[in-house]
Structures are given as C-alpha cells and as structure tokens.
N, C-alpha and C positions, 0 to 999 in steps of 0.2 A: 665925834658923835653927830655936827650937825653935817657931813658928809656924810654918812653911814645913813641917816634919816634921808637924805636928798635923792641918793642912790636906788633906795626902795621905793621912794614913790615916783619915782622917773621909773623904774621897774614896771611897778603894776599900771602906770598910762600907758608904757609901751601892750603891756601884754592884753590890756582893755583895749585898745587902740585896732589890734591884731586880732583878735577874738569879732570885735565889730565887723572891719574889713574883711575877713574871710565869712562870717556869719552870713546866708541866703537870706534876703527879705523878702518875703512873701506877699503878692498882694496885684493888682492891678496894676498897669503900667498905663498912664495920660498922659502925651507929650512929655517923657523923658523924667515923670515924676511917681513915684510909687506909692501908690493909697494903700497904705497899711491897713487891714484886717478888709478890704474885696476883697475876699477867696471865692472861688467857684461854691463852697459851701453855703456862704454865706447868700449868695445869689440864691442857691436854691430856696434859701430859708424866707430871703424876702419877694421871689415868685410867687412862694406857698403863703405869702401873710395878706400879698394884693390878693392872690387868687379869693382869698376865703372873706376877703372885707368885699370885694363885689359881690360874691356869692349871698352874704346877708346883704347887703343892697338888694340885691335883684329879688331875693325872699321877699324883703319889707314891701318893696314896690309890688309884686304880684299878689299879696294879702289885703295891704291897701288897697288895689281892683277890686279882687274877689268881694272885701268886706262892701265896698263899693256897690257893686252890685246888690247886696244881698240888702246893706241900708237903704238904699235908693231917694227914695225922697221924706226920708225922716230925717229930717236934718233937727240937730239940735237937741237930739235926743238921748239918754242915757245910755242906749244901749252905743250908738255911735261915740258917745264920749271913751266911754271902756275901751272897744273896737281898735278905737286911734292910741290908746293907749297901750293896748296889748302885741304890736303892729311894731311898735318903737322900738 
C-alpha cells in the first residue's frame, strides 16, 4: 500500500515537473530572467495609462493659466477659491 501511494505521487511530480518544462513562459526577458506578465499587451496598456495621466496634467495646468488670466488680480477671492477647486 505505502508503495503503491509512493509510486503515484512520484507519478504526478514527474508529470508536474514535465508539463512545467515543456510549458512557454511568456513575458520579457532582463539579463537571462523572465518577468512574468510584461507582455507587449501589457506595455500597450501602460503607454495608454502615462499617455492619459499627462494628458490631464496638461488639461489642469492649461485651465489653471486660462483661469489665471481671467482671475488676475483678485486674489483671495471666492470666485478664485471655486476656480482652484474645479481645476483639481
């Protein structure tokens, strides 16, 4: 019985063992080590995430001018406090 038990699980390591080794791992390769889940997808995904958080940067910053201008020298004032707050 406890050969019979021994035999099976020496079994399924060999064929886990085999299933791994043959298994393609996907991913980027850095000096000879492989970063699982960089895929080229993935890349695109975090291109499209910088793109679109500068993109509202550069919104905020150009609204911030514009309001700029248009507050000018009220400073202090309610309409500047909203302004800065709607801006954010």
């Amino acid at each position: 019985m406890q050969q019979g038990l021994t035999d099976l699980v020496n079994s399924a390591q060999s064929m886990q063992n085999n299933a791994a080794a043959s298994a393609p791992v996907h991913g980027a390769h850095v000096a000879g080590v492989t970063l699982i889940g960089a895929t080229p997808g993935n890349l695109h995904k975090l291109l499209l995430t910088l793109g679109f958080i500068l993109a509202a940067w550069l919104i905020t910053k150009l609204l911030r001018f514009v309001l700029g201008l248009f507050i000018g020298s009220r400073s202090g004032t309610r309409f500047q406090f909203w302004a800065k707050q709607a801006s954010v």
